[in-house]
Each structure stands twice: as structure tokens, then as C-alpha cells.
C-alpha positions as CSV (number, residue, x, y, z in Angstrom):
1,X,52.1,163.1,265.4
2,X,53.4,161.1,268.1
3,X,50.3,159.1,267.9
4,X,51.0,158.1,264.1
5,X,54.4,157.6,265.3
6,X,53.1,155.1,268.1
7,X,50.6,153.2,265.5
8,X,53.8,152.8,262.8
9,X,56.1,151.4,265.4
10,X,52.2,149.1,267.0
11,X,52.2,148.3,263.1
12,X,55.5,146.7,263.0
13,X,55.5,145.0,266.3
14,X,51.8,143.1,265.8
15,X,53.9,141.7,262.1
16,X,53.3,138.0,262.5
17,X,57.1,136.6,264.1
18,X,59.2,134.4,261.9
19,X,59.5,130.7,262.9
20,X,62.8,130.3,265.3
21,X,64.1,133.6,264.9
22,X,67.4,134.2,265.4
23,X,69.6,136.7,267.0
24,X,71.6,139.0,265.2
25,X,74.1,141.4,265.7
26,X,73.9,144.0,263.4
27,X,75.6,147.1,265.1
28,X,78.8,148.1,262.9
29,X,77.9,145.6,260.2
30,X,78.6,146.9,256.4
31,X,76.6,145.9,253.6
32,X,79.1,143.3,252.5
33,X,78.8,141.8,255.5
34,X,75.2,141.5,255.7
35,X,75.0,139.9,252.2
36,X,77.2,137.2,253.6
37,X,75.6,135.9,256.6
38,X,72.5,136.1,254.3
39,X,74.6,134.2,251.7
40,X,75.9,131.5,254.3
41,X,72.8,130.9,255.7
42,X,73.3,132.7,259.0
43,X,70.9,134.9,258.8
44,X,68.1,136.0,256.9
45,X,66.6,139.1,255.9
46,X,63.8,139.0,258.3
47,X,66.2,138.0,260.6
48,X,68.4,141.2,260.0
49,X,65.3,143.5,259.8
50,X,64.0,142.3,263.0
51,X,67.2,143.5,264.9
52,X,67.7,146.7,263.4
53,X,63.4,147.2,264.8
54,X,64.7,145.9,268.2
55,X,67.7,148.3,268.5
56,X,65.7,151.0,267.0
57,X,63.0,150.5,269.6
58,X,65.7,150.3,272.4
59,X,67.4,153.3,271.7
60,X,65.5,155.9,269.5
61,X,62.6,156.7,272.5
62,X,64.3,154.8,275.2
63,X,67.7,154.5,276.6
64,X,69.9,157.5,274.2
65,X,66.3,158.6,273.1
66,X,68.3,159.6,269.5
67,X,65.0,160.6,267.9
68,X,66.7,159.6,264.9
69,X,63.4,157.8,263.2
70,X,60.6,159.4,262.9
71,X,58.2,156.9,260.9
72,X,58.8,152.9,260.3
73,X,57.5,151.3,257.8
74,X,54.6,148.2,258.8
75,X,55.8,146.4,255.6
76,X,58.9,145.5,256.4
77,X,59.2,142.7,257.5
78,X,56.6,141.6,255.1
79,X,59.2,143.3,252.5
80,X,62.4,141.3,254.2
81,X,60.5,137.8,253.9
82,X,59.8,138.2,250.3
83,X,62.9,138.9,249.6
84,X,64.3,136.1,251.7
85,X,61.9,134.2,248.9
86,X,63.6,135.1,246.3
87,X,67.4,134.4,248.0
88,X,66.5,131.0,248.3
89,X,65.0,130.8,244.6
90,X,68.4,131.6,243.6
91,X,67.6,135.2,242.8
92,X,69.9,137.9,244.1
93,X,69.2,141.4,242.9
94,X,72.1,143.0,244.1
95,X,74.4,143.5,247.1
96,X,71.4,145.4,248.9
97,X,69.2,142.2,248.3
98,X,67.6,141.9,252.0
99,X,69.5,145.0,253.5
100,X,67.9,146.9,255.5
101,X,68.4,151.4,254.6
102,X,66.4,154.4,256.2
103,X,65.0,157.3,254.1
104,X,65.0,161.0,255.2
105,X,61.4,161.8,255.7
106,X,61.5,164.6,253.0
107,X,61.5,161.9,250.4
108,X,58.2,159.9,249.5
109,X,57.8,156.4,249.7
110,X,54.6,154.1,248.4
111,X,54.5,152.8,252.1
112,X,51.5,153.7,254.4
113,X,53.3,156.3,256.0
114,X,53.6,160.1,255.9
115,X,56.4,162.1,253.9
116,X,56.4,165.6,256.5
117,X,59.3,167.4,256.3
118,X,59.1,167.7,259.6
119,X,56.4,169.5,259.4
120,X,52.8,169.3,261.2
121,X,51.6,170.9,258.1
122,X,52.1,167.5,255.7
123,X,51.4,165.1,258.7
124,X,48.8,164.0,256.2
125,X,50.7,163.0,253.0
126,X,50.5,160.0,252.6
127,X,50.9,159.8,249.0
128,X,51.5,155.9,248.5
129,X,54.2,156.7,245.8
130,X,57.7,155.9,245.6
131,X,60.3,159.0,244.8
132,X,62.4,157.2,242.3
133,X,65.5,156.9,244.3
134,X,63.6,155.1,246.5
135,X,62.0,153.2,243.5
136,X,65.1,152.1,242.7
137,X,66.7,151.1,246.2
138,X,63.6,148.6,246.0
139,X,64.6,147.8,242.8
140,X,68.1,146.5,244.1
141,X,66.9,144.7,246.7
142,X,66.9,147.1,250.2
143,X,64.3,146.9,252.4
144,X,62.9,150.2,253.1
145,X,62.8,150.2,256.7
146,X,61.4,153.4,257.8
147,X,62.2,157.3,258.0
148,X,64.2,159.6,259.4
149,X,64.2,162.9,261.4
150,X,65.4,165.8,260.3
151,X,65.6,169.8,260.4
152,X,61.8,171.2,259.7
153,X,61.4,171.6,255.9
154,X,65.3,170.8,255.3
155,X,66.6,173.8,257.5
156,X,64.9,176.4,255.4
157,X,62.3,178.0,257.5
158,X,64.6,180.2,259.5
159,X,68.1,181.4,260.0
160,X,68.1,180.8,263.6
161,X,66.9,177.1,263.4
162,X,68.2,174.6,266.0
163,X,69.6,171.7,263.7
164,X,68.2,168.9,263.7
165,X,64.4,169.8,265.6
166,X,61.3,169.0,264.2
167,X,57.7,169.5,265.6
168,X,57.2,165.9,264.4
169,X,59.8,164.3,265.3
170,X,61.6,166.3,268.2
171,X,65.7,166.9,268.8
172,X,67.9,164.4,266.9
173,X,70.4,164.0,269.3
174,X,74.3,163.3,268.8
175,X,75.4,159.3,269.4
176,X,79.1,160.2,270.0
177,X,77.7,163.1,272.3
178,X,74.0,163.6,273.9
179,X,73.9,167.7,274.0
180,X,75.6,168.0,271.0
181,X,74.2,168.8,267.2
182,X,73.8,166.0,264.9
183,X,73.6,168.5,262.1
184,X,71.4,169.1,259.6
185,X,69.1,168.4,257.8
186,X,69.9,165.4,257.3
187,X,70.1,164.8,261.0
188,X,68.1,161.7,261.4
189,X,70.0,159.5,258.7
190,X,73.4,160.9,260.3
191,X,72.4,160.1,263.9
192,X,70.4,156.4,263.0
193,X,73.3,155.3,260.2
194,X,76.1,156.3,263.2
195,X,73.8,154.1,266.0
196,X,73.5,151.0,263.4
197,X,69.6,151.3,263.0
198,X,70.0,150.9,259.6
199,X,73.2,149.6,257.2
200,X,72.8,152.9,255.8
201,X,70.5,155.5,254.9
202,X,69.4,158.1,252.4
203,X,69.6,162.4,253.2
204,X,69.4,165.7,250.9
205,X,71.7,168.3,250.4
206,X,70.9,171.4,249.0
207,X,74.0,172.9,251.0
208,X,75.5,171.2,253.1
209,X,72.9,168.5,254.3
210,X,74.4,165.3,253.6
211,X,78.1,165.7,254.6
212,X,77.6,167.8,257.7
213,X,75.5,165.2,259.5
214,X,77.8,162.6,258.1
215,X,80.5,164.2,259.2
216,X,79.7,165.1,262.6
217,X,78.0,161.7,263.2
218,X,81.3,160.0,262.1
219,X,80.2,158.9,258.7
220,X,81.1,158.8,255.3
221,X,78.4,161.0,253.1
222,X,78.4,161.6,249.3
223,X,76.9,165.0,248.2
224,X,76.7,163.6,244.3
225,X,76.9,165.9,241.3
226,X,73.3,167.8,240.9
227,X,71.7,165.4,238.3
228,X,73.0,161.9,239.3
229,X,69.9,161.1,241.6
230,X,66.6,162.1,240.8
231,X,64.8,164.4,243.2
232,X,61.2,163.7,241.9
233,X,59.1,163.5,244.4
234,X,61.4,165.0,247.3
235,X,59.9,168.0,249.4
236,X,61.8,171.0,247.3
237,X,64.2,173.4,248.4
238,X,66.3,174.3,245.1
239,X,65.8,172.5,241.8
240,X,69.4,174.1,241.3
241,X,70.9,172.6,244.3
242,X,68.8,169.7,245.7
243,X,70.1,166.7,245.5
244,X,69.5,163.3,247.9
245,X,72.7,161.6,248.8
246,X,73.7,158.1,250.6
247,X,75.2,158.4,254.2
248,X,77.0,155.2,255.5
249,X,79.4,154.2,257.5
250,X,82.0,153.3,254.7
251,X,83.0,154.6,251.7
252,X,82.1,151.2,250.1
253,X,78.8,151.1,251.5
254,X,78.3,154.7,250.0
255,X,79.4,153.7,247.0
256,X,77.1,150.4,247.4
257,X,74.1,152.7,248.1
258,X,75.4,155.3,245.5
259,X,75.6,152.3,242.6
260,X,71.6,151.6,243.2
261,X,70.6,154.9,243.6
262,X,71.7,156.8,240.9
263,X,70.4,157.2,237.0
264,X,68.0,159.0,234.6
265,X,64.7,160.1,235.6
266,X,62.6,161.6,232.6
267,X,60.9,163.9,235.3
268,X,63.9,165.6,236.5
269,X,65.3,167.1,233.6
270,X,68.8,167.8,235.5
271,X,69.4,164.1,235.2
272,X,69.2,163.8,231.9
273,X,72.9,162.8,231.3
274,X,72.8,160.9,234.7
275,X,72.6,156.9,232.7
276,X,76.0,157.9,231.1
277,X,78.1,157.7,234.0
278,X,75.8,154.2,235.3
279,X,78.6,151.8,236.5
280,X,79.5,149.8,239.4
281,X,81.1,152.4,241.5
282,X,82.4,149.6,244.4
283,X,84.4,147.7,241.6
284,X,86.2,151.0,240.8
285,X,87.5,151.4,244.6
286,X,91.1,151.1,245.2
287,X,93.9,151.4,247.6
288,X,96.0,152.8,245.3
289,X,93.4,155.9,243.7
290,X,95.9,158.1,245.4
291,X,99.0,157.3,243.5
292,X,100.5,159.9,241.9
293,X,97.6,162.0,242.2
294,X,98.2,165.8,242.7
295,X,95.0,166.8,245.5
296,X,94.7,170.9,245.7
297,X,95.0,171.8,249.5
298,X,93.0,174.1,251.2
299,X,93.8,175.3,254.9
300,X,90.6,177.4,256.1
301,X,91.1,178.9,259.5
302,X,90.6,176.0,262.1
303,X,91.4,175.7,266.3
304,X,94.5,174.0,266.7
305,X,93.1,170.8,267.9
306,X,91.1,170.4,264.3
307,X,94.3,171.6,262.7
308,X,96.2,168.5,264.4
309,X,93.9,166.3,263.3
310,X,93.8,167.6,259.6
311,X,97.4,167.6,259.1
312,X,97.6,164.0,260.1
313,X,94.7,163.3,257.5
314,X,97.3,165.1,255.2
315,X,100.0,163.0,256.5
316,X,98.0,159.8,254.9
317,X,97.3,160.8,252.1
318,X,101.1,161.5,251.5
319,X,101.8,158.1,252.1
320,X,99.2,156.7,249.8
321,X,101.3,158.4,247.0
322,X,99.0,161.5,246.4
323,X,101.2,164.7,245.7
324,X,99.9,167.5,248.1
325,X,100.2,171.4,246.4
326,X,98.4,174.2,248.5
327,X,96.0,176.7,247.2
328,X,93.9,179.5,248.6
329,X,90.4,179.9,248.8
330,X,89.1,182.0,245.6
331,X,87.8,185.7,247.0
332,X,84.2,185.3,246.1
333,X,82.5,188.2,247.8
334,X,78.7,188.3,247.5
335,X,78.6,184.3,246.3
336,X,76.5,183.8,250.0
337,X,74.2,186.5,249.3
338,X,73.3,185.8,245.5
339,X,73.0,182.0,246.8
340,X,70.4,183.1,249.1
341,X,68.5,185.4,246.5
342,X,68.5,181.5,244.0
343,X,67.3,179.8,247.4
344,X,64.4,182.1,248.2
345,X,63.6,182.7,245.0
346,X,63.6,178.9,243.8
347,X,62.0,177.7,247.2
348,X,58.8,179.8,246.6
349,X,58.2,178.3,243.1
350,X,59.9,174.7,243.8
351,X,57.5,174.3,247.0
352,X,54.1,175.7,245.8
353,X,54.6,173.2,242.7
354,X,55.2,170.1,244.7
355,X,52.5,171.0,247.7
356,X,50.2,170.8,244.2
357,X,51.0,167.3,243.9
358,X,50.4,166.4,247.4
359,X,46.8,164.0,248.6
360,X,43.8,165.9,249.0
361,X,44.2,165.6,252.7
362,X,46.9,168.1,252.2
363,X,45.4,171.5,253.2
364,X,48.4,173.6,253.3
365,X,48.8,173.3,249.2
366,X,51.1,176.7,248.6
367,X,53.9,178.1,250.8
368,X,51.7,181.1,252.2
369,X,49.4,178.4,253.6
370,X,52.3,176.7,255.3
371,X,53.6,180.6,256.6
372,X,49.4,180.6,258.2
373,X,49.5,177.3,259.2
374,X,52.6,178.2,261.3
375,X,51.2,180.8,262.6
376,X,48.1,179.5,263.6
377,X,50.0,176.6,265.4
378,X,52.8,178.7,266.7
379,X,52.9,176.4,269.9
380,X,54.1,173.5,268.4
381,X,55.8,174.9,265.1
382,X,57.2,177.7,266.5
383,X,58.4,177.1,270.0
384,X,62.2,177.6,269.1
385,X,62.6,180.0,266.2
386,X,60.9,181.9,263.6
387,X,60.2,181.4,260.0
388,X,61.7,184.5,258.4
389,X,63.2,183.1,255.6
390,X,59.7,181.5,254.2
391,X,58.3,184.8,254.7
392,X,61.6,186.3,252.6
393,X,60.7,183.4,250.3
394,X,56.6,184.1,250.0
395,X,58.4,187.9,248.8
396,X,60.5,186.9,245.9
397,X,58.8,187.6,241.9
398,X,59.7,184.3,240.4
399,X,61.9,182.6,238.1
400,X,61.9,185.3,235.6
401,X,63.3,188.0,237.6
402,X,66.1,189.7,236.5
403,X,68.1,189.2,240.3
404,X,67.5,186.0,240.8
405,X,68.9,185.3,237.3
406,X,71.9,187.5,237.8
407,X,72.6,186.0,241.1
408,X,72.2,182.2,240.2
409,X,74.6,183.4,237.0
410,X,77.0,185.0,239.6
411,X,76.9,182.4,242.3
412,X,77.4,179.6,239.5
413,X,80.5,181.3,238.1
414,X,81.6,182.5,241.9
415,X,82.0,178.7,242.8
416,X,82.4,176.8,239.6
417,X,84.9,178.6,237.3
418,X,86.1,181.2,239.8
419,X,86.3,178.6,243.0
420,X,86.6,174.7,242.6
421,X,87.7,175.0,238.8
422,X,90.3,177.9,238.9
423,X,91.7,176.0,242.5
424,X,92.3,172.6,240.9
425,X,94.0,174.2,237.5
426,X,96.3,176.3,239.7
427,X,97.2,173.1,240.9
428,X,97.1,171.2,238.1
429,X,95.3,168.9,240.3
430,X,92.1,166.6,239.8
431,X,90.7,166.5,243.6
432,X,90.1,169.5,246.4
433,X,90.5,168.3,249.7
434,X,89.9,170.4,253.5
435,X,87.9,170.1,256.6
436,X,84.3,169.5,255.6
437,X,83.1,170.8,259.0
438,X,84.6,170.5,262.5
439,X,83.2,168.8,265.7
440,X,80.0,169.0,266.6
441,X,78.6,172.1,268.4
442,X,75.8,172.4,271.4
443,X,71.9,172.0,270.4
444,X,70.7,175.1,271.7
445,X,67.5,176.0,271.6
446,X,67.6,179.6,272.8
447,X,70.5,180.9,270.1
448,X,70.3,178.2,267.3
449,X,72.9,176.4,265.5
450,X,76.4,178.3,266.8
451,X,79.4,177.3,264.9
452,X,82.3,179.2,263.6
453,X,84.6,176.4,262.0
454,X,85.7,175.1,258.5
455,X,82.9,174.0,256.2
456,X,83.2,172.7,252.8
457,X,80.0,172.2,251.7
458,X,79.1,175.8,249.7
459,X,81.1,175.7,246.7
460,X,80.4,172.3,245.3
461,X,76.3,173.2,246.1
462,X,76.5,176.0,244.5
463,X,78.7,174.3,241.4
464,X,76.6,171.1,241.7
465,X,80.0,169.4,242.1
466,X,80.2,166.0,243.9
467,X,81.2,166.5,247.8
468,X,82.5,162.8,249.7
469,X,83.2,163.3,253.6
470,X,85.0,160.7,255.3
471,X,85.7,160.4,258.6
472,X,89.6,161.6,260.2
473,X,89.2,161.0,263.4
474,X,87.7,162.6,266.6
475,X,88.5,166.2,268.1
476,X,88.3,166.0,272.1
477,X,85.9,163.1,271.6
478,X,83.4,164.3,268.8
479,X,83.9,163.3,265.1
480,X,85.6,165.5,262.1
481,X,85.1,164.8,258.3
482,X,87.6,164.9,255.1
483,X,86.4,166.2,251.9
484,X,87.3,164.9,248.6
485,X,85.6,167.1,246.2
486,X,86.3,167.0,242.2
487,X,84.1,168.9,239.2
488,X,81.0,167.5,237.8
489,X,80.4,163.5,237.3
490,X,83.3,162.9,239.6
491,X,81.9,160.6,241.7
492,X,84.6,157.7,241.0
493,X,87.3,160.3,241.0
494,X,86.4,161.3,244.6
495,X,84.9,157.7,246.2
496,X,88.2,155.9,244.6
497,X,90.4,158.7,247.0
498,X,88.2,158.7,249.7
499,X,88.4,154.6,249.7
500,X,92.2,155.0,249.3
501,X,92.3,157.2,252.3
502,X,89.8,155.2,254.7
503,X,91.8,152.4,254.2
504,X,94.4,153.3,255.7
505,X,93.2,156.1,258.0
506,X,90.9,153.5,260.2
507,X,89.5,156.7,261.7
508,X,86.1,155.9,262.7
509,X,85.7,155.3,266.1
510,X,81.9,154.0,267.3
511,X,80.0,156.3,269.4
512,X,79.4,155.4,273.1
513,X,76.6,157.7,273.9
514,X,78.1,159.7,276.3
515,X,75.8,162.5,277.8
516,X,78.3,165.1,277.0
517,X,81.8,165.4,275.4
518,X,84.7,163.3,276.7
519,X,87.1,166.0,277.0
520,X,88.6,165.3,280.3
521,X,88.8,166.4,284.1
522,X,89.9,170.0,283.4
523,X,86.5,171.4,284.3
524,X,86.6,170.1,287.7
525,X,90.1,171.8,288.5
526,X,92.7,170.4,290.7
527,X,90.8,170.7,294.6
């Protein structure tokens, strides 16, 4: 796969060059600000799309080596210019017109490139055919520039995974810290949006997915309501928890990306009610959301140093007039292992139907042929970790077994009702806010993912209730999210706060691709 890699990246690079091109910086530009140079003539979408290839090929197998992209896509530049056409008819789609976004590589695009998971296994499908997020990304005007790394099959193939590894694409590495995680699966589009590859980028979340990677790699992330964005044509985990979700470096260019991506998608039958909440989520942001608001408080157990940093987090949004009331987490025993019994279960089903779909070229066309394939290339699928949970998966009697429908009815209840519901009426509140995850942790690939801290993502996956991180600062060096989480279709409710907040918070700090953590000279002692 490194070869396809090699002839995407020869692909892009033999793309006839624009006449006098200029230079452009693009690192820590927002969407708004691309839209203007391309606006005033500064630059111009090829222009824009040719930096973003430069700083990719400078950093993502050289210099940093992120391993953040796995595939680019040879039309893009071919994409930017027409585009660039239609500016200068007087034609301007949206505010993505010309921009430049990355898309997970679990998600299929019509580009001559393949959608793998990750995976060895689908390092053939090439299916030519646009998943309808990204159908409508184009739609607005982005320029589909490539795609991203990412956990092996979306982090599902074993419990002892290393986040963020692939046998296609290798270790994502951490921007803000070399050795450190850059969280999963979404790992890629956290790592790339963070290094300004891309303005921003598309991930998945079926728990946790999209708003640990964002908030580890210092982003903002939306997790939307299960239904808002199609996942048609997106390698399956869960059809009761999937979901693909924009990952940016502002709340406004999430809500930017969220604006274009969302809407009804008569294959997905979850989104049926998705074109009643269609609006312009960026003309809804204010600094004053906050005002007034009662925000339910949660205070999981955390080290002192994320503590800190969360009560100053607090602190702002005090002082953007929210009224702050504590609750406590719900008891919800059993609500991990009934989530786990809907996961295996759905995963078996959800996978074997989409494999059905894939090109001929496909050989590995049901689960149990991806468990053999494994096997049979244990070298460079397996050189890590395991794949016990596909073979728990392969186990599991369907959608019409009596546990899996007990434990998607208690799981459901367990975090919708019982958690996020019963927590924001004890309030009398309209948002949950806590810790969406902590700093980032070592990439290990003898023990796996090791990490102990807060996390905020399982109840709203479970609930299919919208989940924004934002950053709130760093923690010896290394990034920590905010959560704003509300109930179902509260995507304005949660992107207006977490605007509110950022605004005043200025917490995100670039990352300086340091080797290890910046945490000080203690280790060296004092002789």
C-alpha cells in the first residue's frame, strides 16, 4: 500500500503547474479567511490547494512524519481550478467554495482512490462513488483533497488496539507531541486538521471518534445528533451509533463544515428528519449564547493538573453569563456491557452488508473473510494486537436476538432518559458540560491505548445526542477538550455555547512538534 500511496502523491505532483503561482500561507488559516484572499484576489484556489500538497509533502513522510494522510486525491488541483472558474464567473457556492477539507479514509469518495479502513483487506475499493456527505461538501464548493489515517476498521478489531495504527497507513503521530496518541479513530483528520494540511477535515464517531482526536489534537470536533449526516456509504460499525462528524480548528469552521454537510439522505433512514433542522448554523453563533443559560456540571475524577485547567474553563463560562449548577453522573451499571453486546452484534450485520456493496476486486466480501484474511497476513495486520472483538462479532445471532434487543433497549434508556436527560432536568438546565478527555497518552505498541482519565463521549453515543469539544487549554504541554453536549437536534444549542466560550477562552495553542512532552527539567534532577 505504500506503493498506491507513492503513485497518489506521483499523481498530484506530475498535475500540470498553474501559470505564476503564488505562495501562500495557509497554516492556522480558518475558512473565513480563505474565502477572502480568494475574494480579494490574493489567492486562488489552486493557489491554496497547492500549499496545503507542499506542507503535506513536507511534513506527513518527512520532517514530523505525522502519517496523518494516507491517500491524496490526483484531481485536485484539477477540482481547485474549476472552481477558481466559477469564482471568477461570479459564481460562489458557499463559504467552502475553493477550500481545501480531508476525508477520513472510512468514507468513500468518487476519486480514483481507495476507501480501506485501514485495512489491507479493502486496499482495492475503489468504488468511484461519493458517500453523500462527501457529495455534498462538493456540492458547497470544497475541494476534496485527499484522505486520512486512522485506527484499522474505526478501532473495532480489538480491545488492545494502539490508536491511531493502520497496516496502511502506519502510526498517526501527535503534532503537539511526537510519542504521544493522536487518538482514535479519527486520528488522521485530528493530527492533519491540527498541522494545517487541510482547513478542516471530516471523522466518524461511533464512540468517541470525533471529539477525542479533536480534543487531544487541540481542535474543536462536533459528534452531531445520530441522523444529521448521512453514513451511506461509510465503512459500518453501528447503524445505531455511527455517525461522521467535522473536526476544525474553530467552532465556526465546524459549524461552516457542519452547515454543508448535514441533511436527508433517503438511504439512511435515521436521517429522515435531518432537512428539518437545515439552517445556517454560523449565522446562529454568538458571544452572548451563554447568557443566562443554566449549563449542568459534571466533575468526573480528574489529576489535579486537568482539574486546574477545567475549573478555569468553568471560570469562563461564568463570565459569559451562563449559570453553573452541579450534578452527578447517573449510576448506569451494565450501560458499557449492553453497548458492547449493540456493537458486536450490529457490526457483524452492518459490515457483511456494506462489504456486499464493495467492487468486484473486493475479495474479502463478509466479516469472516476479513477475520481469514487477517490471519493469513498476520505480519502486516497483526503485528501489534489481536482481532478479538471481530471474532466476538463473527459470534453474535443477528438483529433479532432477544440480547441484543434488550441491551440496545437498556443502553438507550441507561444514557438517554436515565443519564443526559434526567442530569439536565435535575438542573433545569439545557447544556451538559465536563472534560471530554484529558491529555494525550503514550502510543504504545506493546500494551495499547493506556488512559485512565475523564471521557465524555459514551453517553451522547449511546443517546445519539450531539457532543462539541472545544479546546481549554493545554495540560503540561498537551491539549484538553470542553464538552458541550445537549439532547437530540441540538446542534445550535451546543455550537452557539461552545462559540460563546472559544471566544473568549482563546485556548488553542499551535503545536510545535516537539518529540516528546514539554513538561520541564524535573526528569533531569538537580546534579
Amino acid at each position: 500500500m505504500r506503493h498506491l500511496l507513492a503513485v497518489s502523491l506521483l499523481a498530484v505532483a506530475a498535475l500540470p503547474l498553474p501559470v505564476a503561482a503564488r505562495t501562500v500561507a495557509v497554516e492556522e488559516r480558518s475558512i473565513d479567511e480563505l474565502g477572502a484572499m480568494m475574494a480579494g484576489g490574493q489567492a486562488t484556489s489552486v493557489d491554496i490547494t497547492r500549499a496545503y500538497l507542499a506542507r503535506i509533502a513536507a511534513m506527513d513522510r518527512r520532517g514530523p512524519t505525522l502519517r496523518a494522510v494516507i491517500a491524496l486525491n490526483p484531481d485536485a488541483l484539477a477540482e481547485a481550478k474549476a472552481l477558481d472558474a466559477e469564482r471568477k464567473a461570479g459564481h460562489v457556492r458557499s463559504p467552502l467554495h475553493g477550500v481545501p477539507v480531508l476525508i477520513k479514509d472510512n468514507i468513500e469518495t468518487l476519486d480514483p482512490v481507495a476507501t480501506t479502513a485501514g485495512s489491507l483487506a479493502l486496499k482495492d475499493n475503489v468504488t468511484r462513488r461519493d458517500a453523500p456527505v462527501v457529495a455534498r461538501l462538493r456540492a458547497a464548493g470544497a475541494v476534496i483533497l485527499g484522505k486520512t489515517n486512522l485506527s484499522e476498521w474505526a478501532n473495532i478489531r480489538s480491545s488492545r488496539a494502539m490508536s491511531g495504527w493502520s497496516a496502511v497507513g502506519g502510526l498517526v503521530r501527535n503534532p503537539y507531541a511526537l510519542d504521544r496518541t493522536a487518538c482514535g479513530s479519527s486520528s488522521g483528520s485530528g493530527a492533519a486538521t491540527a498541522a494545517s494540511f487541510a482547513a478542516a477535515a471530516v471523522g466518524t464517531e461511533t464512540d468517541g471518534s470525533v471529539v477525542c482526536p479533536s480534543s487531544v489534537n487541540g481542535l474543536a470536533g462536533l459528534k452531531p445528533t445520530l441522523g444529521m449526516v448521512s453514513r451511506t456509504r461509510v465503512v459500518p460499525i453501528s447503524h445505531s451509533q455511527d455517525t461522521p462528524g467535522p473536526m476544525a480548528r474553530s467552532v465556526r469552521d465546524v459549524a461552516e463544515m457542519f452547515t454543508a454537510m448535514m441533511g436527508s439522505d433517503p438511504a439512511d433512514p435515521a436521517t429522515v428528519g435531518a432537512d428539518a433542522h437545515r439552517r445556517d448554523y454560523v449565522a446562529g453563533l454568538s458571544t452572548s449564547a451563554l447568557s443566562g443559560v443554566r449549563v449542568a456540571v459534571l466533575r468526573p475524577e480528574m489529576t489535579p493538573d486537568v482539574k486546574a485547567t477545567y475549573e478555569r474553563a468553568l471560570d469562563v463560562l461564568r463570565q459569559a453569563g451562563a449559570v453553573l449548577v452541579d450534578v452527578e453522573a447517573p449510576k448506569s451499571e451494565g450501560t458499557g456491557k449492553a453497548e458492547n453486546t449493540v456493537l458486536m452484534t450490529e457490526l457483524r450485520t452492518d459490515l457483511d452488508a456494506y462489504l456486499a456493496t464493495t467492487p468486484p476486486q473486493v475479495t474479502t466480501r463478509t466479516l469472516a473473510q476479513v477475520i481469514a484474511f487477517d490471519k493469513a497476513n498476520a505480519a502486516s495486520e497483526m503485528p501489534f494486537f489481536g482481532q478479538e472483538l471481530f471474532e466476538d462479532a463473527a459470534k453474535t445471532k443477528g438483529l433479532r436476538d432477544p440480547d441484543y434487543l434488550a441491551a440496545r433497549a437498556k443502553s438507550l434508556r441507561q444514557a438517554g432518559r436515565d443519564g443526559i436527560d434526567a442530569m439536565l432536568a435535575k438542573a433545569n438546565a439545557t447544556l451538559l458540560v465536563e472534560p471530554t478527555y484529558g491529555p494525550a497518552w503514550l502510543s504504545d505498541p506493546v500494551y495499547g491505548d493506556q488512559y485512565g482519565g475523564p471521557s465524555s463521549s459514551d453517553l451522547p453515543a449511546i443517546a445519539g445526542y450531539p457532543n462539541l469539544t472545544v479546546p481549554m487549554g493545554l495540560v503540561r504541554g498537551l491539549p484538553a477538550g470542553l464538552s458541550f453536549i445537549a439532547t437530540a437536534y441540538g446542534e445550535a444549542t451546543v455550537l452557539g455555547a461552545g462559540y460563546a466560550y472559544e471566544q473568549r477562552a482563546h485556548a488553542r495553542v499551535a503545536p510545535r512538534y516537539l518529540p516528546t512532552a514539554d513538561v520541564g527539567t524535573g526528569l533531569e534532577g538537580v546534579r
